[in-house]
Short mmCIF file of the C-alpha atoms (twelve columns), coordinates in Angstrom:
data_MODEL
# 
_entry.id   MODEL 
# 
loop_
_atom_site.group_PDB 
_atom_site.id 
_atom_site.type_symbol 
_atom_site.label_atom_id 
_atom_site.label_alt_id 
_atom_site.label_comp_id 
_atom_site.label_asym_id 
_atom_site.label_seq_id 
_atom_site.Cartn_x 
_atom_site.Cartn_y 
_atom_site.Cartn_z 
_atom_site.pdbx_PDB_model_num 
ATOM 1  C CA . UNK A 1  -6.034 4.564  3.074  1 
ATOM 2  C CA . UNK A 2  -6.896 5.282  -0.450 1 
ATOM 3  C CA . UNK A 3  -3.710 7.845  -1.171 1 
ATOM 4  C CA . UNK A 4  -4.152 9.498  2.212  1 
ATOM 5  C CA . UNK A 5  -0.385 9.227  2.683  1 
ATOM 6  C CA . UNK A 6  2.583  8.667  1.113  1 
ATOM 7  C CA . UNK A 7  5.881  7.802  2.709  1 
ATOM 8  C CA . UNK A 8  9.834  7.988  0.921  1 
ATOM 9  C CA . UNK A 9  12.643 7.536  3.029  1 
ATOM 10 C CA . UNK A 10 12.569 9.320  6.439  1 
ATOM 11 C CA . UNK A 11 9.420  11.891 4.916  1 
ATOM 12 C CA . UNK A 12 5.874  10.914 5.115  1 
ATOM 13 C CA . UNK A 13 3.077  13.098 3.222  1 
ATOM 14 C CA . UNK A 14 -0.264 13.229 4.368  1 
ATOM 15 C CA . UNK A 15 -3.167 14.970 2.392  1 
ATOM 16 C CA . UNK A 16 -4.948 16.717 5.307  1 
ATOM 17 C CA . UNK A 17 -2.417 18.844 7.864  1 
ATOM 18 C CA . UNK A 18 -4.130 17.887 11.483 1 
ATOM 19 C CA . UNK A 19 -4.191 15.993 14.294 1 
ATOM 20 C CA . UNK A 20 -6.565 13.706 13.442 1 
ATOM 21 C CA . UNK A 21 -5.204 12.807 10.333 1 
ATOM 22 C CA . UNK A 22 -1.478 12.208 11.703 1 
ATOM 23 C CA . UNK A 23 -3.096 10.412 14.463 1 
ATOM 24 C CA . UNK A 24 -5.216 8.157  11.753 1 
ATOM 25 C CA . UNK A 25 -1.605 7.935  9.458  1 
ATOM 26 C CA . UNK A 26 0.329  6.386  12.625 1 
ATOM 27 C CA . UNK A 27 -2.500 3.878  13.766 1 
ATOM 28 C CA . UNK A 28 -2.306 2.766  10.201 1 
ATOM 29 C CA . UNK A 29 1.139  2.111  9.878  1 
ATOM 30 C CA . UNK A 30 1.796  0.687  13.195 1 
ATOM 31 C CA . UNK A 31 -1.199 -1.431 12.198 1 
ATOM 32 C CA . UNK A 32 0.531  -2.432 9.048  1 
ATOM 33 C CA . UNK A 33 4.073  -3.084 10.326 1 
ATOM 34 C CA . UNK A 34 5.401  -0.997 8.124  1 
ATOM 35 C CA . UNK A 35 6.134  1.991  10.812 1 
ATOM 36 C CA . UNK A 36 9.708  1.469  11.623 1 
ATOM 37 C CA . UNK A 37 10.058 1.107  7.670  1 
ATOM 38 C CA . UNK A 38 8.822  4.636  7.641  1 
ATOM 39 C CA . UNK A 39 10.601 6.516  9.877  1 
ATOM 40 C CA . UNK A 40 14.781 6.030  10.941 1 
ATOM 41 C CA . UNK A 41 15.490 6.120  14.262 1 
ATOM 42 C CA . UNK A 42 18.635 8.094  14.928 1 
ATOM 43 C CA . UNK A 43 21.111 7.421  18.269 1 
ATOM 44 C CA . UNK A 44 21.751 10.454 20.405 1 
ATOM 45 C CA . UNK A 45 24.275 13.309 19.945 1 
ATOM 46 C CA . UNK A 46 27.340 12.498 22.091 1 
ATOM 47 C CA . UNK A 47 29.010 15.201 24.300 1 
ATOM 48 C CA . UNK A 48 31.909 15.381 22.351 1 
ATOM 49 C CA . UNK A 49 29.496 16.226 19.091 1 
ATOM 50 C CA . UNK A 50 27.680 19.409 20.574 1 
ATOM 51 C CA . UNK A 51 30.837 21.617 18.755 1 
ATOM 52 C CA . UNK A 52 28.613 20.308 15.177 1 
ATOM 53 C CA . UNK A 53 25.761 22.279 16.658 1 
ATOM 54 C CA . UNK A 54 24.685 25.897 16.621 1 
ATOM 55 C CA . UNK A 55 24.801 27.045 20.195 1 
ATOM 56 C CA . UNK A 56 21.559 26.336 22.174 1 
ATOM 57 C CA . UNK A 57 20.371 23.830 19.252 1 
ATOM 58 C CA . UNK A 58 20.151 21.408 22.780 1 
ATOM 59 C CA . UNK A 59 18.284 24.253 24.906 1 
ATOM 60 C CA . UNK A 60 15.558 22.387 27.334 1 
ATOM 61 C CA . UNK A 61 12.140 22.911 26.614 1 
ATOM 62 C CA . UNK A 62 11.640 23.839 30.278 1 
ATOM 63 C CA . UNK A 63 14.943 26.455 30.603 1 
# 
């Protein structure tokens, strides 16, 4: 993509903020196998974690 991008550990860069563009970034590197090497997928927070949180860090979109 000619420097459209760039991707470090768990932060990806892209030269043009919009939805396009993101949408164009993530075809690309799905395309290119390398989009689990760009992002880190992290395991859920488990009940007994929530104290590590600031109170309604978990609020539902929908409350």
């Amino acid at each position: 993509m000619s420097g459209a991008y760039l991707w470090s550990s768990d932060m990806v860069l892209i030269d043009i903020v919009s939805r396009e563009r993101l949408y164009e970034v993530i075809d690309y590197l799905i395309y290119n196998g390398e989009f689990e090497s760009a992002f880190t997928k992290y395991p859920d927070v488990d009940v007994e974690e929530d104290h590590l949180y600031p109170e309604g860090f978990f609020k539902m979109s929908d409350e």
